[in-house]
C-alpha positions in Angstrom: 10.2 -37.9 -14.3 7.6 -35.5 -15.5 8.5 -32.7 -12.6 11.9 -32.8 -13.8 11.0 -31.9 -17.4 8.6 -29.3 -16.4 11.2 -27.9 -14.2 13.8 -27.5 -16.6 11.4 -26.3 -19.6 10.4 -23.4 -16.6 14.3 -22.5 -16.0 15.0 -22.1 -19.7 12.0 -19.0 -19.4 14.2 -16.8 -16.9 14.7 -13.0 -17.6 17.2 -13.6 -20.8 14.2 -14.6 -23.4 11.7 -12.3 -21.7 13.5 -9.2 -20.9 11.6 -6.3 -18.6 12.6 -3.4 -20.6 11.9 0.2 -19.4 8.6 1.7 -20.7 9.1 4.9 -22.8 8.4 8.3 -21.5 4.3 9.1 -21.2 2.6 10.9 -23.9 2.9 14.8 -24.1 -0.3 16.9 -24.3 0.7 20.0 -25.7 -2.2 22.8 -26.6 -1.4 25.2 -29.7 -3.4 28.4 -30.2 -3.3 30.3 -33.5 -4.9 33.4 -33.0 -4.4 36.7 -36.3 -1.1 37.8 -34.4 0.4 34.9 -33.3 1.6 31.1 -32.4 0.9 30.2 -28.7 2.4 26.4 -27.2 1.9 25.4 -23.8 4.4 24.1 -22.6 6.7 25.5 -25.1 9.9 23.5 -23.2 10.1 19.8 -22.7 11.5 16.6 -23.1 12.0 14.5 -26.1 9.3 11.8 -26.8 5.9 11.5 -28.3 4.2 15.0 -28.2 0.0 15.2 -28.7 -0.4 18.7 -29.9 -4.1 20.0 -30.0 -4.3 22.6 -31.8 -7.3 25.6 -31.8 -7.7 28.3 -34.7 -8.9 31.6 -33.4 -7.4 33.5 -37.1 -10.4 34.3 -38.3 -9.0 32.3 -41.2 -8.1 28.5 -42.5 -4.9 27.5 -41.6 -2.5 25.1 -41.7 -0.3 24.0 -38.4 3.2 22.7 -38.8 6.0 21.7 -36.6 9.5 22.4 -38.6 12.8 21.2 -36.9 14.8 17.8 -36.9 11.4 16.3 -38.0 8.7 17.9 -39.5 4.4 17.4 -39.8 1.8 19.5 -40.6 -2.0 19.1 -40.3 -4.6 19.4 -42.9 -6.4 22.6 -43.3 -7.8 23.4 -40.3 -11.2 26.0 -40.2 -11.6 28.7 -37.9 -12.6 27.9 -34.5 -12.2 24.0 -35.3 -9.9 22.2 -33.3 -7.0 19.5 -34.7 -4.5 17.5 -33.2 -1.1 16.2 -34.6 1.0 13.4 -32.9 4.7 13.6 -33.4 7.7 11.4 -31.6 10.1 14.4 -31.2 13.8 14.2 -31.0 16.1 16.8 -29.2 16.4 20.2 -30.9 14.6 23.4 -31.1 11.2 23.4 -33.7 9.5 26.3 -35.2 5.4 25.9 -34.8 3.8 27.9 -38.1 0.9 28.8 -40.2 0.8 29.0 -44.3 -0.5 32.8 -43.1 3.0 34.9 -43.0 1.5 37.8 -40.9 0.8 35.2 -37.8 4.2 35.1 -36.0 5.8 31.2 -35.3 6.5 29.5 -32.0 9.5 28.2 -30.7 9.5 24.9 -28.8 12.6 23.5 -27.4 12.5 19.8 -26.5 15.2 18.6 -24.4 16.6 14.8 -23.8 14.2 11.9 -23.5 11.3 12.4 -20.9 11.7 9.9 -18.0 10.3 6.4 -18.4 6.8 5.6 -17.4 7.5 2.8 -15.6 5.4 2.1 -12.5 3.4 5.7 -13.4 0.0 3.8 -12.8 -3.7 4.7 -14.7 -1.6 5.6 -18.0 -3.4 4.0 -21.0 
């Protein structure tokens, strides 16, 4: 009698209550260099999904980095040669990357649909 009940209890945990959903896409490392001219990203095209930007200031200067496009963050003030980093899930649409400095010139990232899944991508954290 007891093989029955544990047998049933086991069939009521099939796929239905636990479902195997896809992952979502690995992180993005993206580097960002501000140097007294300009805005450099690398890669500067990709897909949507959560972007790691690590960004270095070679100005000369403090500066703050922004993103501005369909969603927006900015870091704190960041002091020449210091490195930051600002994570950001980022939809579809095109993104300006600035300074509060005017003189340096912006980036322009395009981000495309959703990165592939990163399911069965193996040593990913």
């Amino acid at each position: 009698m007891a093989a029955i009940v544990a047998a049933t209890a086991a069939v009521g945990c099939g796929a239905a209550s636990n479902p195997n959903d896809p992952r979502p896409p690995a992180q993005l490392e993206v580097s960002a260099s501000v140097n007294p001219q300009k805005v450099q990203i690398s890669p500067d095209k990709f897909g949507a999904g959560v972007v790691n930007f690590t960004v270095a200031n070679l100005s000369g200067s403090p500066i703050t980095f922004s993103v501005n496009g369909p969603r927006k963050a900015s870091t704190a003030e960041i002091q020449p040669g210091a490195p930051d980093y600002l994570k950001m899930n980022l939809p579809e649409g095109t993104y300006q990357a600035t300074v509060g400095n005017s003189r340096i010139k912006p980036a322009t990232i395009k981000v495309g649909p959703e990165r592939r899944s990163s399911q069965n991508q193996l040593l990913l954290p």
